[in-house]
C-alpha positions in Angstrom: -0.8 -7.1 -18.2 -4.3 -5.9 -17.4 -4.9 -2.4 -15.1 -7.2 -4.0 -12.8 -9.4 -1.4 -10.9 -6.8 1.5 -12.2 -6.5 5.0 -13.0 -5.1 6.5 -15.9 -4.6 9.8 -17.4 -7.1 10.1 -20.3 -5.5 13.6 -22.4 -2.3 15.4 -21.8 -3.9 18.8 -22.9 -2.1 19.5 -25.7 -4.6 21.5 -28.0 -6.8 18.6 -28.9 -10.6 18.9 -28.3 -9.5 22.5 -27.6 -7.8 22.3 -24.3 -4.0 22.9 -23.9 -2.2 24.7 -20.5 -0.2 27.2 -20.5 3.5 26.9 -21.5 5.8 24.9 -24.0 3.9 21.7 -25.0 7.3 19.5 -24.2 6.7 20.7 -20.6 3.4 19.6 -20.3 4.3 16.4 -21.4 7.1 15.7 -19.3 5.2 17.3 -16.1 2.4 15.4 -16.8 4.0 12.1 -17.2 6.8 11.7 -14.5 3.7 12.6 -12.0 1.3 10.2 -13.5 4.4 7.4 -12.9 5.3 8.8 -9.8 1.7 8.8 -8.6 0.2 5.2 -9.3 -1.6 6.0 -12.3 -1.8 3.0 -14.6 -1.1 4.5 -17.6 -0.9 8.2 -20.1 -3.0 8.3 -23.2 -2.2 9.9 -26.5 -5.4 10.4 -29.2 -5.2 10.4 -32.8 -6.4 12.8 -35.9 -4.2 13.8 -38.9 -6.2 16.6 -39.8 -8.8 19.0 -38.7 -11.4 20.3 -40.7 -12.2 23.7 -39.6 -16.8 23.0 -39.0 -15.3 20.0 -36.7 -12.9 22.0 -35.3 -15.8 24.8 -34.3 -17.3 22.8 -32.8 -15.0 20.9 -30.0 -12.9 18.6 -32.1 -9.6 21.2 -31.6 -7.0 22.2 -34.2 -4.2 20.9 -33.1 -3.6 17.2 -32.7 0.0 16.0 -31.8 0.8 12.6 -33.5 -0.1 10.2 -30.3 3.5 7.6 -31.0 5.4 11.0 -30.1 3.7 12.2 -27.5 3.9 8.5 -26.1 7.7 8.2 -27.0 8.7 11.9 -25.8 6.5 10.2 -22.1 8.5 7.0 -22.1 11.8 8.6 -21.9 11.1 10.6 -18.9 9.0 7.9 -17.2 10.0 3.8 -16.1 6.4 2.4 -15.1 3.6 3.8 -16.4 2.0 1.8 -19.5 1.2 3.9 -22.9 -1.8 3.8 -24.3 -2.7 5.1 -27.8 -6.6 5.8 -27.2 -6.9 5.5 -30.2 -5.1 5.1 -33.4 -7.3 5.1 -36.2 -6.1 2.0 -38.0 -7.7 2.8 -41.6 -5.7 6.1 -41.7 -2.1 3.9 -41.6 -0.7 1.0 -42.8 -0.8 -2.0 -40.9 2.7 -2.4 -41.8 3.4 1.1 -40.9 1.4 0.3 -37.8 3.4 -2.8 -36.7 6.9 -1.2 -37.6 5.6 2.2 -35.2 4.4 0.4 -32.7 6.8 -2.1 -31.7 9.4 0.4 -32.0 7.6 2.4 -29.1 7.0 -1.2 -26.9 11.1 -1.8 -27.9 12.4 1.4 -26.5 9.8 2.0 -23.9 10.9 -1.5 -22.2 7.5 -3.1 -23.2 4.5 -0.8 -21.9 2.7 0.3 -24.8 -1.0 -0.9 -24.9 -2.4 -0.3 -28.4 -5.3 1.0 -28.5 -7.1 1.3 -32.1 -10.6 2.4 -33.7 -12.2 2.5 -37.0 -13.0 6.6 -37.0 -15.7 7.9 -37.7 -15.0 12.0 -39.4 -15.3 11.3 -43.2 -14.3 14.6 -43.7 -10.5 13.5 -42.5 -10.8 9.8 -44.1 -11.7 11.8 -47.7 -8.3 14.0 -47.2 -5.9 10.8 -46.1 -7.7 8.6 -49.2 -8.6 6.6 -46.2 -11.5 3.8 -47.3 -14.3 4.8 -44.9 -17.2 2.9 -46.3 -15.6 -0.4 -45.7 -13.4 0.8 -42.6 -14.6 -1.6 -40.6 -13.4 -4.2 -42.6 -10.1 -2.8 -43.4 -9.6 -2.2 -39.5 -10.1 -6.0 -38.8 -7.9 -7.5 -42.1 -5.2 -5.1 -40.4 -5.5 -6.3 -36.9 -4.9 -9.6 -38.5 -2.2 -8.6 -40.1 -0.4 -6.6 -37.2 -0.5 -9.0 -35.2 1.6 -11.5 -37.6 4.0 -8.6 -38.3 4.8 -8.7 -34.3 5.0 -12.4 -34.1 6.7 -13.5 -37.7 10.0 -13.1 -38.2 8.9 -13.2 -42.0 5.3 -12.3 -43.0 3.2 -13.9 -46.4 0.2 -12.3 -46.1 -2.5 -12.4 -48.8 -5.9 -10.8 -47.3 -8.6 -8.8 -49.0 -6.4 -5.2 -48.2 -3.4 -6.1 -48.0 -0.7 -8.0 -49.8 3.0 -8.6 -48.9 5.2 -11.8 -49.4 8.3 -12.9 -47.4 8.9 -9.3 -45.8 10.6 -8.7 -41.9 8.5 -5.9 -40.0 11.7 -5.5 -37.6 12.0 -4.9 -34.7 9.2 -6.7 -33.3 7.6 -5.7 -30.2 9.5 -6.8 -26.5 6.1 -7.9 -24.9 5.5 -11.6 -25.8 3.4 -12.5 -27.3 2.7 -9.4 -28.2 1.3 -5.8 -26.6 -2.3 -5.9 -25.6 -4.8 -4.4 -28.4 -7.6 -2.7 -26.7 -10.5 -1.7 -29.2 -12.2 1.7 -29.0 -15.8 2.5 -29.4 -19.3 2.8 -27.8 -21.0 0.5 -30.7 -22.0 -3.6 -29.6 -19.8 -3.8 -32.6 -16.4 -2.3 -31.4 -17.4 -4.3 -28.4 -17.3 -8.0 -30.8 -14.3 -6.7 -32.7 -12.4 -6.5 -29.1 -13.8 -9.7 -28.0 -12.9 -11.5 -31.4 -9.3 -10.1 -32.6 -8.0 -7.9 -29.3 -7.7 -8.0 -25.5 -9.7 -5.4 -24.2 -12.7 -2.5 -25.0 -12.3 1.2 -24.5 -15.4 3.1 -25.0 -16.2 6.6 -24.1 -19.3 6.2 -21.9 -21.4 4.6 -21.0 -23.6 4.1 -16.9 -22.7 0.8 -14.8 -25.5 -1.1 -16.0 -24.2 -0.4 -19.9 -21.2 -2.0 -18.9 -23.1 -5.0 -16.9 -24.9 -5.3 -20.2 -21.9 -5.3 -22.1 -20.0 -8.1 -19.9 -23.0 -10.5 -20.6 -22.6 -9.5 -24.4 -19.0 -10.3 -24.5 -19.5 -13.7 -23.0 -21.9 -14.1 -25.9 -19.3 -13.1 -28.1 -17.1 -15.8 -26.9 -15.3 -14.4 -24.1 -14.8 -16.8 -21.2 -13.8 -16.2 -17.7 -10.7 -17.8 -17.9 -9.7 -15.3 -20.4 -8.1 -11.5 -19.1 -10.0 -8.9 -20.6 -10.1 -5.0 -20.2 -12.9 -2.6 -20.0 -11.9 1.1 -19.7 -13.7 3.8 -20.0 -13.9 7.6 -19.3 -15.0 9.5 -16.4 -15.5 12.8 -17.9 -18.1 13.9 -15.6 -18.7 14.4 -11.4 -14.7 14.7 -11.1 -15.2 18.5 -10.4 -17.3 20.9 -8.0 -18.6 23.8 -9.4 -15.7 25.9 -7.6 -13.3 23.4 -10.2 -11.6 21.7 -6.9 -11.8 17.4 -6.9 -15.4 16.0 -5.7 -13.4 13.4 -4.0 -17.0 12.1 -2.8 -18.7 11.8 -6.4 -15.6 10.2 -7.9 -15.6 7.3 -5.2 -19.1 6.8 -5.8 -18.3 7.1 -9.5 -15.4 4.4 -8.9 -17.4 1.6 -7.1 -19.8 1.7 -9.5 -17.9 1.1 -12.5 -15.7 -1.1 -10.9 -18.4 -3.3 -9.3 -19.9 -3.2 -13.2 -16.9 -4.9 -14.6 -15.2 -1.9 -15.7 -11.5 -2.6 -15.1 -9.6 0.7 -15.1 -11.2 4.5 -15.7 -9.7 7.5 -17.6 -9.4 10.8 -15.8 -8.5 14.2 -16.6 -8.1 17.4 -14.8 -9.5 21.3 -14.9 -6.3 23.0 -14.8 -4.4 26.6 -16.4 -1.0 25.6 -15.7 0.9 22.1 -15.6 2.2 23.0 -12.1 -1.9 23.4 -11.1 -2.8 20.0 -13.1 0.1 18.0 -11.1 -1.5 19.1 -8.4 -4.8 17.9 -8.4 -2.9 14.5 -9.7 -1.5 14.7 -6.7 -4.5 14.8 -4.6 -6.2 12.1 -6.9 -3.5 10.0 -5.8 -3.8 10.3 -2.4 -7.7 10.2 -1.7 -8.5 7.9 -4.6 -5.9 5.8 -5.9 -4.3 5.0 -2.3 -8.0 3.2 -1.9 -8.0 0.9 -4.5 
């Protein structure tokens, strides 16, 4: 189930890091989705804060953050194709129970596309609010991994860890992908990058040049990954997707492309300079044609 040398849509502009278009948010979402399956992208993305403090906000973070299994479930009824991708949940903000129980109820009901993608956090602000642990996230975030994954795969779960306790429970339904859905671990840190090696199927930083990710192949195989094994790297292509008049710079983004891919990168996140949803389509549209068709 990996995107090999794939595109997919890395926001629907919904208000988070302050950019939404115009028009009713269900719109944008549905717009935004049935072209992104219609148009080869490999998959739609959906991010993740509960709350917003107001500094954080200031300064780029956004106010409003739609809860990303929504916005994933509200795509996967108007789509057939296109995987889901949660980029990412924060895992120290739920339950892992809570997590496995949401989650497999979105790969159930989508027909098996979601690829879940988690992180630690980092905005103690928010974890303070929640009553999240954010001192010892890390460690929460891998006992819950563990324990997600046997909530998919158990028809009844013991677990005893650390966190988390629970004795001859069902987590129903479990998730349609067998084993299970692919975990993809977000973060720049060597550390994200061993957690995804270690407990998950794949790495999603945020940037990072071709040589960081050449670095980072040769890290994982430290790590223990072996080339045998199908592993994803995906990362963001935030910059040199525009000219300075806003239209596509179909050259830089091919360049862009080869690079990362030729680095081991394994699919890239993209996102548009748009008003509307009808103008955002529209440059999907020509991203399809004059860089998707070529890979």
């Amino acid at each position: 189930m990996e995107a090999k040398r794939g595109f997919g849509l890395g926001r629907i502009p919904l208000g988070q890091m302050g950019q939404r278009l115009d028009g009713p948010p269900a719109e944008t979402v549905v717009a935004l989705a049935k072209a992104a399956d219609e148009l080869g992208f490999a998959f739609v993305t959906a991010q993740d804060h509960s709350v917003a403090p107001r500094a954080w906000s200031d300064e780029g973070g956004g106010q409003t953050w739609y809860e990303p299994f929504v916005v994933l479930a509200y795509a996967a009824a108007v789509t057939s194709r296109i995987r889901l991708l949660t980029d990412v949940v924060i895992v120290p903000y739920r339950s892992p129970f809570q997590l496995a129980k949401i989650s497999a109820s979105l790969d159930q009901l989508s027909g098996g596309r979601l690829i879940l993608g988690l992180g630690v956090g980092y905005l103690e602000e928010e974890f303070s609010i929640l009553k999240a642990p954010f001192a010892d996230r890390g460690a929460v975030t891998d006992d819950s991994i563990e324990v997600l994954k046997r909530c998919w795969t158990e028809e009844w779960v013991d677990v005893s860890t650390p966190y988390f306790q629970a004795k001859d429970v069902s987590i129903s339904p479990q998730p349609m992908q067998q084993p299970r859905p692919p975990i993809w671990i977000g973060g720049n840190s060597w550390r994200a990058l061993r957690r995804a090696v270690e407990l998950a199927d794949g790495w999603s930083p945020y940037s990072g040049s071709p040589d960081h990710f050449r670095e980072a192949r040769a890290r994982a195989r430290d790590y223990g990954l072996t080339d045998d094994r199908p592993f994803d790297i995906s990362m963001s292509l935030p910059r040199g997707i525009h000219k300075p008049d806003g239209s596509l710079d179909i050259d830089s983004i091919l360049r862009q492309a080869d690079d990362y891919f030729d680095a081991g990168v394994t699919s890239l996140r993209v996102g548009f300079r748009a008003a509307t949803p009808a103008e955002y389509v529209s440059k999907m549209e020509q991203f399809s044609r004059e860089i998707i068709a070529r890979f």
